[in-house]
C-alpha positions in Angstrom: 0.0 0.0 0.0 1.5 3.5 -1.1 0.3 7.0 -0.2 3.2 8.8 -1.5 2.7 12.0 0.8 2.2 10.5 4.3 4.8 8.0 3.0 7.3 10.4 2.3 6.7 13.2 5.2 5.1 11.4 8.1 5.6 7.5 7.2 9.7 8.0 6.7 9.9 8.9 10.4 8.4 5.9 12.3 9.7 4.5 15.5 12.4 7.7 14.9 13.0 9.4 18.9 14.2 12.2 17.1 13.4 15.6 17.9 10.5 17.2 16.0 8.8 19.9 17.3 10.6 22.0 19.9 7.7 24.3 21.9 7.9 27.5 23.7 7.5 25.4 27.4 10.5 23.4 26.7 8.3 20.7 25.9 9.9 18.4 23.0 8.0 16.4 20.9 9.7 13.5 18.8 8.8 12.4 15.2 7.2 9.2 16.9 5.5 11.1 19.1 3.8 13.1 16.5 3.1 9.9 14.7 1.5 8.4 17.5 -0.9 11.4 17.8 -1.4 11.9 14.3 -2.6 8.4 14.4 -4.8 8.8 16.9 -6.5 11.4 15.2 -6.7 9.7 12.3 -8.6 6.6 14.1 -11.1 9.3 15.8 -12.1 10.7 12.0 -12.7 6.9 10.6 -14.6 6.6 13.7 -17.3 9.4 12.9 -17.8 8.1 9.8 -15.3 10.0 7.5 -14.3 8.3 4.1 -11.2 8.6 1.5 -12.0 12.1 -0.2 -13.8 13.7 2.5 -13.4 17.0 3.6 -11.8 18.3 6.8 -12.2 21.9 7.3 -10.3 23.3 10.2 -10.7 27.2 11.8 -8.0 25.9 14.6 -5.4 27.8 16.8 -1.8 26.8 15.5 -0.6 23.8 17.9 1.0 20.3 18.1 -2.4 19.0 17.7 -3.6 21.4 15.1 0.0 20.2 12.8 -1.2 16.6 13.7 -4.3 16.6 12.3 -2.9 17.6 8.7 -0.9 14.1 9.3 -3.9 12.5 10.2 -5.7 13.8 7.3 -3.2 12.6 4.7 -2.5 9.4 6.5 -6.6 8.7 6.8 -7.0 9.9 2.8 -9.1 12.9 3.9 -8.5 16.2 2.1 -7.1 18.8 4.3 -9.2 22.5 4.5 -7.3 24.4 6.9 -8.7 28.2 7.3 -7.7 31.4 8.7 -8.7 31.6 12.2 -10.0 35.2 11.4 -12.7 34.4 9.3 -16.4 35.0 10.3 -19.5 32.9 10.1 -20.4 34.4 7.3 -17.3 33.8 5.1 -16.9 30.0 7.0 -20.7 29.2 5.9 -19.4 29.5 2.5 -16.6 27.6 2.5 -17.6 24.9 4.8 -21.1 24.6 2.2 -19.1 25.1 -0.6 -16.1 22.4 0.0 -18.6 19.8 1.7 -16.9 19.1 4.5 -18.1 16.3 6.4 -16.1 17.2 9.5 -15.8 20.8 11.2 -13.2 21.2 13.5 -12.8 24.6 15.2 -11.9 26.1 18.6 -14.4 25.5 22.2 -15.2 29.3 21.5 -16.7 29.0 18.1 -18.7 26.0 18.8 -22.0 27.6 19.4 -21.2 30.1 16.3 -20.4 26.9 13.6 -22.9 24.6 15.6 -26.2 25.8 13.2 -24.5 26.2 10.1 -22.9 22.4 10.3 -26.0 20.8 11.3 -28.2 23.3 8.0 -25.0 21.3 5.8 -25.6 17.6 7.5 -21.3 18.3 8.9 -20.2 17.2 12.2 -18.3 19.3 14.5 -15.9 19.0 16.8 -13.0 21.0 18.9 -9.6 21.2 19.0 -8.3 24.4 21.5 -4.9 26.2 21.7 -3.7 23.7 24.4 -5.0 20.5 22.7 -7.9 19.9 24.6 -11.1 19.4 22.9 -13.5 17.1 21.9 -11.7 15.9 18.8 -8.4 14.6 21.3 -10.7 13.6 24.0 -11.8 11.2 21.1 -8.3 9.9 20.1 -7.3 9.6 23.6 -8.1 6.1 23.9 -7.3 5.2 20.5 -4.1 2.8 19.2 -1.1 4.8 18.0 -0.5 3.4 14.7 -3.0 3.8 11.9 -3.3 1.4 8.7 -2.2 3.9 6.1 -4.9 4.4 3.2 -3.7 4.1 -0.3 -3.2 7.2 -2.5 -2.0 8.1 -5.6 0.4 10.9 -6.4 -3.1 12.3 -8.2 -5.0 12.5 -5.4 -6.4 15.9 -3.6 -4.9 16.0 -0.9 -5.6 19.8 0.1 -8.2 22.5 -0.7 -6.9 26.4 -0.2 -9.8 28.8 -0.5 -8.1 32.1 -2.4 -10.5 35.4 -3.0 -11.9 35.8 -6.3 -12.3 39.9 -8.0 -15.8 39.1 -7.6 -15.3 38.0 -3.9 -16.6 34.7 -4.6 -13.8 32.8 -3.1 -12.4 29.7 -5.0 -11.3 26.4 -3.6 -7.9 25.9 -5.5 -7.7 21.6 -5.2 -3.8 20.4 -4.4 -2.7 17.0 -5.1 -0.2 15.1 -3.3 2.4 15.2 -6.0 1.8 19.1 -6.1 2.7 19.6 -2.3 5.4 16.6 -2.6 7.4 17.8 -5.5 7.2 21.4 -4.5 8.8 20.7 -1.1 11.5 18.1 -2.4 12.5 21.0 -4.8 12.7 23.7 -2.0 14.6 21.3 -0.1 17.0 20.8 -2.5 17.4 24.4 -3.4 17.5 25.6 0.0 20.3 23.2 1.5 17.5 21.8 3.9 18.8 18.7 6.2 18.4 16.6 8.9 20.6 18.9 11.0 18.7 22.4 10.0 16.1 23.3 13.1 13.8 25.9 11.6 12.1 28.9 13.7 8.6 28.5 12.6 6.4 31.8 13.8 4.2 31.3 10.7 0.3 30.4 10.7 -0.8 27.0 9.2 -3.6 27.9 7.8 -1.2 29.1 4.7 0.0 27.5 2.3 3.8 29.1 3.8 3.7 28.0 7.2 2.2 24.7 6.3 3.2 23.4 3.2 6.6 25.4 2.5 8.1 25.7 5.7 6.6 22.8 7.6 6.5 20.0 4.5 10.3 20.9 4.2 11.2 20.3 7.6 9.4 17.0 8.3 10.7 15.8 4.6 14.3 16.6 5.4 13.5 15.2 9.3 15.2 18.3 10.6 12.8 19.7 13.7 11.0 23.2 14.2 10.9 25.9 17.1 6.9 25.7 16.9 5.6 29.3 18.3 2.0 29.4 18.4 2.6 33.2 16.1 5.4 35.8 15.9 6.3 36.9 19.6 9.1 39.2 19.1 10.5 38.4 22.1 10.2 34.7 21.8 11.7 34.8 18.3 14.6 36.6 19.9 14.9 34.4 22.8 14.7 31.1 20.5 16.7 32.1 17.8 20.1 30.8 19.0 18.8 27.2 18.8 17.5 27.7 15.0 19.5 27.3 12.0 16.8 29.1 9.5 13.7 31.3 9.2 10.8 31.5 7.5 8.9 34.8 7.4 6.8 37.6 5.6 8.6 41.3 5.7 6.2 42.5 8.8 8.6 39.7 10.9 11.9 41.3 9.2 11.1 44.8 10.0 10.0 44.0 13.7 13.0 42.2 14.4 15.1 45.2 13.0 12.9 47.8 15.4 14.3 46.1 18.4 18.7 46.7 19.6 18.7 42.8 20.8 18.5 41.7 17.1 22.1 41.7 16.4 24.6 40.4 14.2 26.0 38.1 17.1 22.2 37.0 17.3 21.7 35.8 14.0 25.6 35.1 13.0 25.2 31.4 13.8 22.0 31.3 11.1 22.0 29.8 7.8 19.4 30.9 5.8 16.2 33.5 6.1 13.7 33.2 3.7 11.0 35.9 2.9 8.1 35.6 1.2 3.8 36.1 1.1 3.9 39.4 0.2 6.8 41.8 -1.3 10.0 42.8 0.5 11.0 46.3 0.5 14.4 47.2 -0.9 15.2 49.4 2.0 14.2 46.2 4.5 16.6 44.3 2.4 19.2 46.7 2.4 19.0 47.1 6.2 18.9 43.1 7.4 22.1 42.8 5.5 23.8 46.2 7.1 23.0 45.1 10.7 22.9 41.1 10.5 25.9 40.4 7.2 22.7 38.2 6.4 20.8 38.7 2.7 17.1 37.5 3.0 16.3 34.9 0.2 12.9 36.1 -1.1 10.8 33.4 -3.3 7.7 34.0 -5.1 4.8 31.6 -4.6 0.9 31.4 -4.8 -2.1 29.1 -3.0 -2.4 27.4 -6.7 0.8 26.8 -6.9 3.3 26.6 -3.8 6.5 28.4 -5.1 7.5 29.2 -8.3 10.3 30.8 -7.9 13.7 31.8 -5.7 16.7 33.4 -5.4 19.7 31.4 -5.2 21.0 29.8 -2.3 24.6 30.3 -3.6 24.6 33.2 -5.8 23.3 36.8 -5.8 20.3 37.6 -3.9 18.9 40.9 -5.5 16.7 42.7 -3.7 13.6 44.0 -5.3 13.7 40.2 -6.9 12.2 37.0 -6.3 14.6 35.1 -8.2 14.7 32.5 -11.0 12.0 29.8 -11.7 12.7 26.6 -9.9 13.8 23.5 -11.3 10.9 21.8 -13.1 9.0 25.3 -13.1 8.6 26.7 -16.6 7.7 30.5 -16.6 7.0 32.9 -19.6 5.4 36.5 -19.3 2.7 37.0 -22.1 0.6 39.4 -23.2 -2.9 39.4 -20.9 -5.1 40.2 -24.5 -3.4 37.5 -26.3 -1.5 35.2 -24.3 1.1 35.8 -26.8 5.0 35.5 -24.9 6.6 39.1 -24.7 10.3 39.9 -25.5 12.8 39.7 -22.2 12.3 42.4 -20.6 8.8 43.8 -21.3 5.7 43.4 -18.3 3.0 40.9 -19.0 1.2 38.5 -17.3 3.2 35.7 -15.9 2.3 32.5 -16.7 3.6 29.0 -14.8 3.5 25.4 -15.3 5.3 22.7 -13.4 3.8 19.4 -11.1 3.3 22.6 -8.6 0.6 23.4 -10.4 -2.9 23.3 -8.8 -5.3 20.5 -10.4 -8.4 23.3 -10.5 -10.7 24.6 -8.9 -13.4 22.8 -7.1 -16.3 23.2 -8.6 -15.7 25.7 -10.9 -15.2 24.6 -14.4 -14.8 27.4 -15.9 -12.9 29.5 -13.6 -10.7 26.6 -14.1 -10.7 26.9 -17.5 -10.3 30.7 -17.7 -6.9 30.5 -15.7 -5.4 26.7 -16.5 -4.6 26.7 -19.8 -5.4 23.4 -22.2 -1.2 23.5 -21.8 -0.8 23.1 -18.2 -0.1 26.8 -17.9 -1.9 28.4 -15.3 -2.5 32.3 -15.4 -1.1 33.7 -12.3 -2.6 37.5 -12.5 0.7 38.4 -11.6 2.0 41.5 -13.8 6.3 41.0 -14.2 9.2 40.9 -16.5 12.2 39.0 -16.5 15.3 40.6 -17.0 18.1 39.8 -18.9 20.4 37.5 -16.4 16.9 35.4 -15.9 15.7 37.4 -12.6 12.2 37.7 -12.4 10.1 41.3 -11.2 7.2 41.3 -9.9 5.6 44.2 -10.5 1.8 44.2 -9.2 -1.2 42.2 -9.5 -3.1 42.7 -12.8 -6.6 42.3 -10.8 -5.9 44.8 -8.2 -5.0 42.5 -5.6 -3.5 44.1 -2.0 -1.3 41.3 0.3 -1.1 42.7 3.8 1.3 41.0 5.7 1.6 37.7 3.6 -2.7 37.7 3.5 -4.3 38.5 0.1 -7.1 41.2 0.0 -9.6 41.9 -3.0 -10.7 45.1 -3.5 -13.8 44.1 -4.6 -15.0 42.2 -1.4 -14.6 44.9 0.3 -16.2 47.7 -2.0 -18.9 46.0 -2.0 -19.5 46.0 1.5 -18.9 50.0 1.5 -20.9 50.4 -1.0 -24.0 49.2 1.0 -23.3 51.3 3.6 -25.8 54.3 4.8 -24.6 57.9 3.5 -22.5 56.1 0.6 -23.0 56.2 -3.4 -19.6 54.3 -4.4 -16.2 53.4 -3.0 -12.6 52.2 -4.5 -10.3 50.2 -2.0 -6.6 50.7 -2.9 -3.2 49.0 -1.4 -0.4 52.0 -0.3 2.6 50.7 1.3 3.2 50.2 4.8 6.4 49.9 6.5 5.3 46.6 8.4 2.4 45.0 6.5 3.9 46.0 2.8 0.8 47.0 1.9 -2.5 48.0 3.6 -6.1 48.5 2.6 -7.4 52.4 2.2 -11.0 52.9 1.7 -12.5 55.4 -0.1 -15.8 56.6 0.1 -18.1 59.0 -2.1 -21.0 60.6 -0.3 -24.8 60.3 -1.5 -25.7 64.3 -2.3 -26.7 65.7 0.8 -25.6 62.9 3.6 -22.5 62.9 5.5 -21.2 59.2 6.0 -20.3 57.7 9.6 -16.6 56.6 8.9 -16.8 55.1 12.4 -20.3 53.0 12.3 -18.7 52.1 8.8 -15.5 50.8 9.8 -17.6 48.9 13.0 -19.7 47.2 10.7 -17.0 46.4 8.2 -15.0 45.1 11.6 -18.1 42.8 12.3 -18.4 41.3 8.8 -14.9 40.4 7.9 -11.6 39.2 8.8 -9.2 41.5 10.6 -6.6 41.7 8.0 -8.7 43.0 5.3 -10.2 45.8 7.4 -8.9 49.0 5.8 -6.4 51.2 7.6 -8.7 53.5 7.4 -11.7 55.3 5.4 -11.6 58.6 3.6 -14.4 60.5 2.3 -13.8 62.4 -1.4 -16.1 64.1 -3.6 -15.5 61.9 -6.5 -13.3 59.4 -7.8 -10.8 60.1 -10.7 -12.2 58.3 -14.0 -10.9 57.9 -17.7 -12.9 58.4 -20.7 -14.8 55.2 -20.3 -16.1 55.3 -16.9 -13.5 53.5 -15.5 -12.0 54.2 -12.0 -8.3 55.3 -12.4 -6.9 52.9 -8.8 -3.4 54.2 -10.0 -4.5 57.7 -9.5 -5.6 57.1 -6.1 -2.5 55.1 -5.2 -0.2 57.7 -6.4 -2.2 60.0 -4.6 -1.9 58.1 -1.1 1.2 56.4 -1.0 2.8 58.1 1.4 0.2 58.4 4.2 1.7 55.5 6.2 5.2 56.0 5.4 6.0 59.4 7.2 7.2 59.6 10.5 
């Protein structure tokens, strides 16, 4: 029997006592260990009822447990649905209906809130906390620590990431085992990972990043992990002599330079930093390397895809860059009318295939269809060039999207929330740069002739309806919004216009 994911990750490391998961307590957790929980877990989903192919969606706190039950997942043949702990009921209704997940897990806190819309969808729900109680372990307590792998194919979903569409519908983008597989035996490769590496992991695992870059490349290689429940500055400072690389988005660079204890004696005994979810500024680039002799290795990647691209290990690291395409990656920039491939050097769309890629997305046929070419090459809406030593730019997102500190944002989502808003005729939402979150929401709101609107019952409202990390930084009220010819709003305007409201002082 073969499931090459468990196989490979997980199944490589039984009856190992080796160290796995360091936690902030001083706790260690072996690779048996995790095994034996994973397996656990696995026995309490066959035991409600859940089949090869089912869904597992899980709004969890990051935790031992939490990182066990993605084992359990691929060792049970479930497919994995992690989500981001910020979303509301509203947005988890849709993507626990949508994805038909047969099993809700979530925190004790949000039981009462997912209770009614798992029993309107026929799902079971149970919890999993921050500490690993719950009633999903209270389950697997008494079960037996090793689990009869199911049998999988390398063309087996073995993952659903929900990504925002422009229309706010979101989409579930459908990962097979030999897309998370390949990507992180590539990464491993490229990166020097081994057995000897310990990696500080401050990430969520909700994301694709923290779960199936940074974590999938640590339990292939069978190095272990400093497992902090989220970026603590003050942990990440205090655990970083035992680590021998990093994983982080730019806000986590930028803190750690805003405090004197980061030091070049701190981080001399560090191998590698990667970077990566959303863009790195030069400056922040320029600065890690002045105070640590360290250059950040920042890597371009994507839910449908994992990564797509790095800079080299051994070679030069430019700034503003993300690097060539990775072995067994083809990339080409075309033109967005024609799909036609531009001449080095020019800005299209950028356009990947490799066994990365996403199998589609669920569901949606011809959202599929509209961005997975007949080829295999999948439309990123990512605007870049490539320059002449092979570097590739990324320049912006062709739909307008904002990433906030590694999370991505459509405008649309939330314009159409504004729009609905008393005192309100229309709204544009725009990225500007930030120096800790790269980029931030700004709303901008037209009144209705003769009202005056409530920025403050707007913003509450908005707070109450979405996640955190799309609220906007803040709303402004103008008269109108700059247009061309055809009616369209001019964004570029406006982002010219603000793009320096968060960067003073």
């Amino acid at each position: 029997m073969t499931n090459p994911l468990y196989d490979r990750l997980f199944g490589t490391h039984a009856g190992k006592e080796t160290p796995f998961l360091f936690l902030p307590d001083g706790q260690v957790i072996s690779h048996a260990g995790f095994l034996a929980l994973a397996a656990r877990l696995a026995h309490a989903a066959t035991d409600l009822g859940l089949k090869p192919g089912d869904r597992v969606a899980a709004q969890i706190e990051k935790s031992p447990e939490a990182l066990a039950l993605y084992a359990a997942c691929a060792q049970a043949g479930l497919i994995f649905l992690p989500l981001n702990t910020a979303y509301t009921a509203d947005e988890l209704s849709y993507f626990i209906e949508n994805s038909g997940a047969a099993l809700i897990v979530c925190d004790g806190r949000s039981l009462e809130m997912l209770t009614p819309i798992a029993d309107g969808l026929g799902a079971r729900v149970e919890t999993l906390n921050a500490d690993g109680t719950g009633s999903l372990t209270a389950r697997a307590a008494g079960m037996p620590d090793t689990f009869a792998t199911v049998e999988r194919s390398g063309d087996d979903l073995a993952a659903f990431l929900y990504t925002s569409g422009t229309t706010g519908r979101s989409k579930g983008a459908m990962l097979t085992q030999d897309n998370l597989l390949s990507n992180a035996e590539t990464l491993a490769r490229e990166w020097r990972f081994t057995a000897d590496d310990v990696l500080l992991h401050a990430l969520p695992i909700f994301h694709t990043h923290g779960l199936f870059v940074a974590t999938n490349i640590a339990l292939l290689t069978g190095g272990g992990m400093i497992f902090l429940p989220k970026f603590d500055l003050d942990q990440v400072i205090a655990q970083m002599p035992r680590a021998t690389a990093m994983m982080g988005v730019p806000t986590f660079y930028t803190r750690l330079l805003g405090d004197a204890r980061f030091t070049r004696e701190l981080a001399q005994h560090m191998r590698l930093f990667v970077s990566g979810s959303a863009p790195l500024l030069a400056e922040t680039h320029v600065a890690f390397e002045e105070r640590t002799g360290h250059r950040i290795l920042e890597r371009y990647g994507m839910t449908e895809t994992n990564m797509n691209t790095s800079n080299p290990y051994d070679g030069d690291r430019r700034a503003g860059t993300v690097g060539f395409p990775l072995p067994g990656v083809e990339l080409k920039v075309t033109d967005p009318e024609s799909g036609e491939p531009l001449p080095q050097g020019e800005i299209g769309q950028i356009e990947v295939r490799g066994p990365n890629v996403f199998k589609g997305y669920w569901q949606m046929p011809e959202k599929t269809a509209a961005e997975l070419r007949a080829d295999g090459f999948f439309i990123t809406g990512d605007l870049g060039f490539v320059d002449p030593d092979g570097y590739v730019t990324i320049v912006g997102r062709g739909k307008d999207l904002i990433i906030s500190g590694g999370f991505n944002i459509y405008p649309k989502e939330l314009e159409l929330l504004l729009d609905d808003q008393p005192g309100v005729l229309e709204s544009a939402v725009i990225g500007v740069p930030h120096p800790d979150f790269g980029e931030t929401p700004l709303g901008i709101l037209v009144a209705q002739p003769g009202k005056t609107p409530d920025t403050q019952a707007i913003m509450a409202q908005v707070q109450a309806s979405l996640a955190r990390f799309k609220h906007p930084r803040k709303l402004i009220v103008m008269d109108e919004l700059p247009r061309n010819t055809m009616g369209k709003v001019q964004k570029n305007i406006l982002r010219d216009q603000f793009k320096d409201m968060f960067l003073s002082g």
